[in-house]
BAFI-3210 file (N, C-alpha, C; in Angstrom, 3 decimals, decimal comma, padded with zeros to 6 digits):
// residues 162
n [1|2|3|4|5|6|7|8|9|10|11|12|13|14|15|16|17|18|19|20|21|22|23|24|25|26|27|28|29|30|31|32|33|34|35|36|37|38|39|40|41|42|43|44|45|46|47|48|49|50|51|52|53|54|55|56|57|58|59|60|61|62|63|64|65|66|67|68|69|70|71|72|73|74|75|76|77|78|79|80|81|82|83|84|85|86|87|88|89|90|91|92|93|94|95|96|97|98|99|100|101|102|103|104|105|106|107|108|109|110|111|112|113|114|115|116|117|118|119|120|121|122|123|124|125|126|127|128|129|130|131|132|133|134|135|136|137|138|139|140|141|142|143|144|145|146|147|148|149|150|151|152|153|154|155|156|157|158|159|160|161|162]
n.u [-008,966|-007,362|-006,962|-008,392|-006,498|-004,404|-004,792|-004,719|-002,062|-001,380|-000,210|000,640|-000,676|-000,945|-001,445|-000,726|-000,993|-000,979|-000,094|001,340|003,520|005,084|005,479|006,543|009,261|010,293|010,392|012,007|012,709|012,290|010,735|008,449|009,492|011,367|011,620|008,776|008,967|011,065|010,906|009,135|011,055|012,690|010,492|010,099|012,807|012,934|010,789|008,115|005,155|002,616|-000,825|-003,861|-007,069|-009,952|-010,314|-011,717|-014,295|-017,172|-017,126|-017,400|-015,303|-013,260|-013,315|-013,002|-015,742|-017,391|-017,694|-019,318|-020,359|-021,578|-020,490|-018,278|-015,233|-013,080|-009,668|-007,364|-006,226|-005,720|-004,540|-002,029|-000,880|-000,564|001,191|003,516|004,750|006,244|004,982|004,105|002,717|-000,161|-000,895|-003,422|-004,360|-005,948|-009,946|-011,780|-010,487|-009,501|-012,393|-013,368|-011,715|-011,492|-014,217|-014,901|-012,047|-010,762|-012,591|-011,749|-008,771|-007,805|-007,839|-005,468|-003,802|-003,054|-001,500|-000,932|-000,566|-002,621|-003,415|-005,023|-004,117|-004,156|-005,620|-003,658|-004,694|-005,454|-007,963|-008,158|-008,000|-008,000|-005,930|-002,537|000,600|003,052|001,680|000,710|003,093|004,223|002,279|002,386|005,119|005,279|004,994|007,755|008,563|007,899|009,469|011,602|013,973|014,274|016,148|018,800|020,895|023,581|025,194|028,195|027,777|025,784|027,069|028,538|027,085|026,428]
n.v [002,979|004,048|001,677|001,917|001,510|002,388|005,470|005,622|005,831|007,564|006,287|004,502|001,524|000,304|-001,665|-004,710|-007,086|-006,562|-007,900|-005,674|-004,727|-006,756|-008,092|-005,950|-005,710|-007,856|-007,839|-005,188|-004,763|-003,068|-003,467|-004,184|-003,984|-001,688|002,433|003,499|006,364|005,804|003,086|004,541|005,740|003,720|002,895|005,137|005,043|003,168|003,282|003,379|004,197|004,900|005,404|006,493|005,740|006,879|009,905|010,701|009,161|007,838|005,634|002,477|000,908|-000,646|-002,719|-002,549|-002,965|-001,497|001,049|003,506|004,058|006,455|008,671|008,474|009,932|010,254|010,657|013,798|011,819|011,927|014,026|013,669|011,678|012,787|014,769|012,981|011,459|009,410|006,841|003,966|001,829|000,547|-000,693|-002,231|-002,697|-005,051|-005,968|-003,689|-001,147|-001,667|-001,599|000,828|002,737|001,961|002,900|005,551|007,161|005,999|006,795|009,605|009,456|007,866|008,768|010,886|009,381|006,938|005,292|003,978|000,815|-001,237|-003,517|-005,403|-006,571|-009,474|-008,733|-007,133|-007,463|-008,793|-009,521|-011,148|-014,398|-016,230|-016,373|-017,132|-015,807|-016,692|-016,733|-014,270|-012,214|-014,012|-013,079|-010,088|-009,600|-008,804|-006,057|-005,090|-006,346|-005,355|-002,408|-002,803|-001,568|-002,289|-004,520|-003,478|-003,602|-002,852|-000,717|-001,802|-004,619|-005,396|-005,246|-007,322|-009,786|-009,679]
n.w [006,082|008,823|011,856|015,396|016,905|015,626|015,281|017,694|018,257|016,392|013,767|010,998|010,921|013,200|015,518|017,239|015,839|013,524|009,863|008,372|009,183|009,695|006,854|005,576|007,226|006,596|004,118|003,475|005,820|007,504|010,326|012,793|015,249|015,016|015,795|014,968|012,879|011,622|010,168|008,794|007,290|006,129|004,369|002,641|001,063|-000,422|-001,908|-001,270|-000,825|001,793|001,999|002,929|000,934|001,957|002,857|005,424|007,440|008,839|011,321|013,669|015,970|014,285|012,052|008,400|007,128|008,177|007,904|007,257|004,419|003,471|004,688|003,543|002,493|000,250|-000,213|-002,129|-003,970|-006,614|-007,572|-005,928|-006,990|-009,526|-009,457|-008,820|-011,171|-011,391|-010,171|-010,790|-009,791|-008,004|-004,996|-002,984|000,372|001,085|000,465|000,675|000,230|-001,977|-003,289|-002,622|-003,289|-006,517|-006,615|-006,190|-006,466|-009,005|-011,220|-011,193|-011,400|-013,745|-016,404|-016,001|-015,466|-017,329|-017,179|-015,185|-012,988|-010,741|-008,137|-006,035|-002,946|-000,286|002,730|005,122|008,204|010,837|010,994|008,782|009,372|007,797|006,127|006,393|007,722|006,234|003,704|002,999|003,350|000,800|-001,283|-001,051|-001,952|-004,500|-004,409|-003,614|-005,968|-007,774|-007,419|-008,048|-010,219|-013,698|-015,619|-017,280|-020,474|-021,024|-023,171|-024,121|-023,099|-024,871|-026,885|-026,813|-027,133|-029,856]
ca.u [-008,824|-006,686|-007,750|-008,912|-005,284|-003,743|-005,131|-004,366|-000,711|-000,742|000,591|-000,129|-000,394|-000,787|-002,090|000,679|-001,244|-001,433|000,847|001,609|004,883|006,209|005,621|007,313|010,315|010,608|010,487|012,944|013,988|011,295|010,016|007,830|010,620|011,967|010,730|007,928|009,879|012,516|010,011|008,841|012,339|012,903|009,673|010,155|013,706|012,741|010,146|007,219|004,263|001,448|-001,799|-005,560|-008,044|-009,999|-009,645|-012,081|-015,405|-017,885|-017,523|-017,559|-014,338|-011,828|-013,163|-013,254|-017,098|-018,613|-017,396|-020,572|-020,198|-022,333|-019,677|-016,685|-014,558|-011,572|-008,168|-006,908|-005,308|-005,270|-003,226|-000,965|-000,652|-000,279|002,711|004,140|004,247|007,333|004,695|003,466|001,616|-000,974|-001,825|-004,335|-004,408|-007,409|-010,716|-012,295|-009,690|-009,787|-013,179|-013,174|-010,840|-012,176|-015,679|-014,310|-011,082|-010,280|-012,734|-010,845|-007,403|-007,207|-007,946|-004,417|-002,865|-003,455|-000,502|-001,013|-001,372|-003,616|-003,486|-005,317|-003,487|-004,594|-005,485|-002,806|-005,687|-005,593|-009,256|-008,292|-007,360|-007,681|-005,084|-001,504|001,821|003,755|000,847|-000,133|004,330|004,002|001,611|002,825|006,098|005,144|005,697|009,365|009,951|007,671|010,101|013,163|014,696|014,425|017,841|019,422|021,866|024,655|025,857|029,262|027,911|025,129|027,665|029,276|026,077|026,093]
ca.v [003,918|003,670|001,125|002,241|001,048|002,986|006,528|006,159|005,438|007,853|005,448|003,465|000,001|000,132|-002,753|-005,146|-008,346|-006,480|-008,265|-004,944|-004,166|-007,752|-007,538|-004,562|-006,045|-009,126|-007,340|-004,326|-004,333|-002,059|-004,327|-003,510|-003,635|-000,355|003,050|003,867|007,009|004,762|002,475|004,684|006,129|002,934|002,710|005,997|004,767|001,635|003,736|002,703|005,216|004,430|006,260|005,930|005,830|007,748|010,739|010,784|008,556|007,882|003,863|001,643|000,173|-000,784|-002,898|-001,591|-003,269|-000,708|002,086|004,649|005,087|007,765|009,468|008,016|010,837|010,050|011,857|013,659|010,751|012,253|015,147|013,206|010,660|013,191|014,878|011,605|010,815|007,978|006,379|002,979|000,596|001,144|-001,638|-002,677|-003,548|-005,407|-005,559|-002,813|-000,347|-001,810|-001,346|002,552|003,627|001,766|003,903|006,975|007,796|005,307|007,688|010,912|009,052|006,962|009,948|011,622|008,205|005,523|003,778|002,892|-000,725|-001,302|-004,181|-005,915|-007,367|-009,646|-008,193|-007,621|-007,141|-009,794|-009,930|-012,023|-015,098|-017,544|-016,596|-017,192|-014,822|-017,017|-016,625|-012,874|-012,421|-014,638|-012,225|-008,847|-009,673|-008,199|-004,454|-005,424|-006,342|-004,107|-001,014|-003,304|-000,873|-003,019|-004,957|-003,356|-004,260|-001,534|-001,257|-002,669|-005,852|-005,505|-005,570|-008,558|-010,344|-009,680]
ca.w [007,189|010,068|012,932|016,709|017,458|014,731|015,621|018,931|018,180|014,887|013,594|010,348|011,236|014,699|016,036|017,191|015,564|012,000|009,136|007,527|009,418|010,081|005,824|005,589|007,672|005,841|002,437|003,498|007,080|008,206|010,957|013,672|016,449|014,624|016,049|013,488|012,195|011,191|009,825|007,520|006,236|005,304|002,941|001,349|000,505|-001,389|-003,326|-000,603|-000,110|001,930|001,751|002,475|000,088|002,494|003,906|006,374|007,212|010,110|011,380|014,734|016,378|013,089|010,616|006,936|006,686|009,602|007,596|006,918|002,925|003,161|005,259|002,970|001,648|-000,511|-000,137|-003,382|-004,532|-008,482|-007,460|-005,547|-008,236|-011,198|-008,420|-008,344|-012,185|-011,563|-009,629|-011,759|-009,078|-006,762|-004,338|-002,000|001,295|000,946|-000,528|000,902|-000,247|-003,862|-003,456|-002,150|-004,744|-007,825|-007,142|-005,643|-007,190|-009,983|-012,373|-011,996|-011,679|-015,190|-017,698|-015,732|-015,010|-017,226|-017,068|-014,014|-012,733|-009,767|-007,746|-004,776|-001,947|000,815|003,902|006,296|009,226|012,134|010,927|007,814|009,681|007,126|005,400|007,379|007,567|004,710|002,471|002,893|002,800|-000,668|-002,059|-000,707|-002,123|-005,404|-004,121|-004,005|-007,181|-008,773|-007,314|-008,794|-011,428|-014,660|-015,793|-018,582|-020,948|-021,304|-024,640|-024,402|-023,070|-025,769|-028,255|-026,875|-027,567|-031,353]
c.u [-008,077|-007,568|-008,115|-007,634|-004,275|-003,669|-004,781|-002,475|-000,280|000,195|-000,210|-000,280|-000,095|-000,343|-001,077|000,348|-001,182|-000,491|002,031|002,967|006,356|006,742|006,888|009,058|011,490|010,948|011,928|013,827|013,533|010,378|009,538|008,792|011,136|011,283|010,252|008,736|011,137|011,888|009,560|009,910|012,675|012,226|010,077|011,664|014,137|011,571|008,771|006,135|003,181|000,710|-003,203|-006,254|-008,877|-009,310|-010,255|-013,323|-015,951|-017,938|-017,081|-016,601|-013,587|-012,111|-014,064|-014,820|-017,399|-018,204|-019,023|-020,431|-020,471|-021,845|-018,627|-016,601|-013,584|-010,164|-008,351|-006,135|-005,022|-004,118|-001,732|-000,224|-000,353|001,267|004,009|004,189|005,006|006,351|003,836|002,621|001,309|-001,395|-002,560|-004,024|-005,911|-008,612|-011,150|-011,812|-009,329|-010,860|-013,333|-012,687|-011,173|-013,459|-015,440|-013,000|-010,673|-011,159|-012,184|-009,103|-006,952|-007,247|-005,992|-003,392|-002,604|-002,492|-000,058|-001,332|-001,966|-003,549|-004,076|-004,854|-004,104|-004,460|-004,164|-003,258|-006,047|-007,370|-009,094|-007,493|-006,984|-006,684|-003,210|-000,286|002,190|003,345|001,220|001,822|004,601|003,490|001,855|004,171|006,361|005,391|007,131|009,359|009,026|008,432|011,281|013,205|014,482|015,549|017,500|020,321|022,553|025,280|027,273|028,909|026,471|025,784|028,697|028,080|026,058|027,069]
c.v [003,236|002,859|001,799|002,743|002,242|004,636|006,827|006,260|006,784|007,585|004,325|001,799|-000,137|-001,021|-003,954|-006,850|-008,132|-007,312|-006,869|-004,941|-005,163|-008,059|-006,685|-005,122|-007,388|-008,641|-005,991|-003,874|-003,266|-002,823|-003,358|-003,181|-002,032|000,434|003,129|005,220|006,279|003,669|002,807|005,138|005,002|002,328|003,976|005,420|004,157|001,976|003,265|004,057|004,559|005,466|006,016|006,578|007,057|008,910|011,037|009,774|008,359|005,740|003,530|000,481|000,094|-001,516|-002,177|-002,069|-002,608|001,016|002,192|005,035|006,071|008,858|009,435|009,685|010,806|010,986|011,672|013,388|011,455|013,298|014,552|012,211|011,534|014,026|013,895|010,758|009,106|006,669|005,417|002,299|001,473|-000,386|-001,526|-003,233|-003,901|-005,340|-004,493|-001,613|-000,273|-001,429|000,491|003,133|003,073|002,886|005,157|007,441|007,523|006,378|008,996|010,593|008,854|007,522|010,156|010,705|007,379|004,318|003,127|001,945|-000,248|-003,246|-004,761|-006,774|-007,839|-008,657|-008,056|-007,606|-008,902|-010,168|-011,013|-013,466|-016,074|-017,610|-016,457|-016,409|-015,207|-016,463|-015,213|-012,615|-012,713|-013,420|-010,796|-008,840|-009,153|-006,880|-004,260|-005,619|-005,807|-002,643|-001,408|-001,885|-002,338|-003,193|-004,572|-003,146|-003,228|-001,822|-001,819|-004,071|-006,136|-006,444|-006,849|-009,895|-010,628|-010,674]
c.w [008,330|011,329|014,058|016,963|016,657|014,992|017,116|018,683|017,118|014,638|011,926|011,006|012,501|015,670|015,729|015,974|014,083|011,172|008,336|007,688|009,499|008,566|005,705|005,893|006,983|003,967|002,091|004,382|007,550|009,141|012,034|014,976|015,682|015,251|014,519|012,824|011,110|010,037|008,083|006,339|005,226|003,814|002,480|000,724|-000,199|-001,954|-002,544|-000,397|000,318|002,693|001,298|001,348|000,729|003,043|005,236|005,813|008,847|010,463|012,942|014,856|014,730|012,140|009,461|006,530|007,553|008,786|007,027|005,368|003,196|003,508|004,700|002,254|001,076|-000,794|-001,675|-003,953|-006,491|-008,320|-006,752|-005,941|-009,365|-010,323|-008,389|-009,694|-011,838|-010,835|-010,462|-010,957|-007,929|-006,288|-003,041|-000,696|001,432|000,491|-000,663|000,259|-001,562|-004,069|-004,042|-003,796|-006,194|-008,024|-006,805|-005,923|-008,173|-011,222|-012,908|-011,998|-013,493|-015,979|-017,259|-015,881|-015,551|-017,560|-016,141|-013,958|-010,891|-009,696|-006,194|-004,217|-000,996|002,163|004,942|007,464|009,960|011,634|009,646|008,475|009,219|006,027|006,490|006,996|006,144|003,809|002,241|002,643|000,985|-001,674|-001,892|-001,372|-003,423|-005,248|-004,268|-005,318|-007,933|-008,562|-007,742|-010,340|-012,569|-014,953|-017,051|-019,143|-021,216|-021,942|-025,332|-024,244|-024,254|-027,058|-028,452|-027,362|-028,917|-032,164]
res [x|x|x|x|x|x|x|x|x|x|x|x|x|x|x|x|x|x|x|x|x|x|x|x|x|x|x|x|x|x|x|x|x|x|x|x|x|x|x|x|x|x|x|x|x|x|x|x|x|x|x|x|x|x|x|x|x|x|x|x|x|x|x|x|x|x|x|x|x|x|x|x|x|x|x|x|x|x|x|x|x|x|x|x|x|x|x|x|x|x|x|x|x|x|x|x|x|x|x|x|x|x|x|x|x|x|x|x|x|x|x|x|x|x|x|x|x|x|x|x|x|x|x|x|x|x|x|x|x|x|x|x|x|x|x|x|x|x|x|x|x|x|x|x|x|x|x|x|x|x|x|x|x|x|x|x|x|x|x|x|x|x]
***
């Protein structure tokens, strides 16, 4: 769910300390200096959707541990995943959100979906401090080249091969 910071801004990734956007910038040139409009053109254009697990929940100031299960409600991620067949990876920003969606959407997803991969990503949340830009960069860097088109061999230079 969106932070304090985030809602006030509607805005994903509000909060100027988050990693998500300096990410983002470093991976496609969607940096936080951009207006956010701009921001996001640039993820849908490199094959980028981002989209809570939730859709609504009851919790105190912004982090993902004060969230109210009992209030969690999960957007309908299956419909917007079976909409979206070209769509192969799903990752995580963080545990919580691997969490969420493993128990609350992952059972009616994988019957519709199951060639999906699923992956959990470090936090990009100023609250994970022990892990540093490079790193959380390092490991986010997989979204990129999982939207790489696969290299393939076009059958003239196939046939130079033989």
């Amino acid at each position: 769910m969106p932070g304090v910071r985030s809602l006030e801004l509607a805005q994903y990734y509000g909060h100027e300390r988050n990693a998500f956007w300096p990410i983002m910038g470093a991976l496609y040139g969607a940096d936080y200096a951009l207006p956010y409009a701009e921001r996001v053109k640039i993820l849908k254009v490199n094959g980028v959707a981002v989209w809570d697990v939730l859709a609504l929940c009851q919790r105190k100031g912004s982090l993902d541990t004060s969230i109210d299960l009992s209030t969690a409600k999960p957007n309908d991620l299956k419909a917007f995943l079976t909409a979206r067949r070209s769509i192969r990876h799903v990752f995580f920003n963080g545990a919580k959100a691997a969490d969420l969606y493993r128990r609350l959407v992952l059972p009616a997803v994988q019957m519709s979906a199951p060639y999906l991969s699923h992956q959990r990503l470090p936090s990009t949340s100023p609250a994970l401090a022990a892990m540093d830009f490079p790193e959380k960069l390092s490991r986010w860097s997989v979204i990129r080249d999982a939207n790489r088109p696969a290299l393939r061999a076009v059958p003239a230079f196939q046939e130079m091969l033989r």
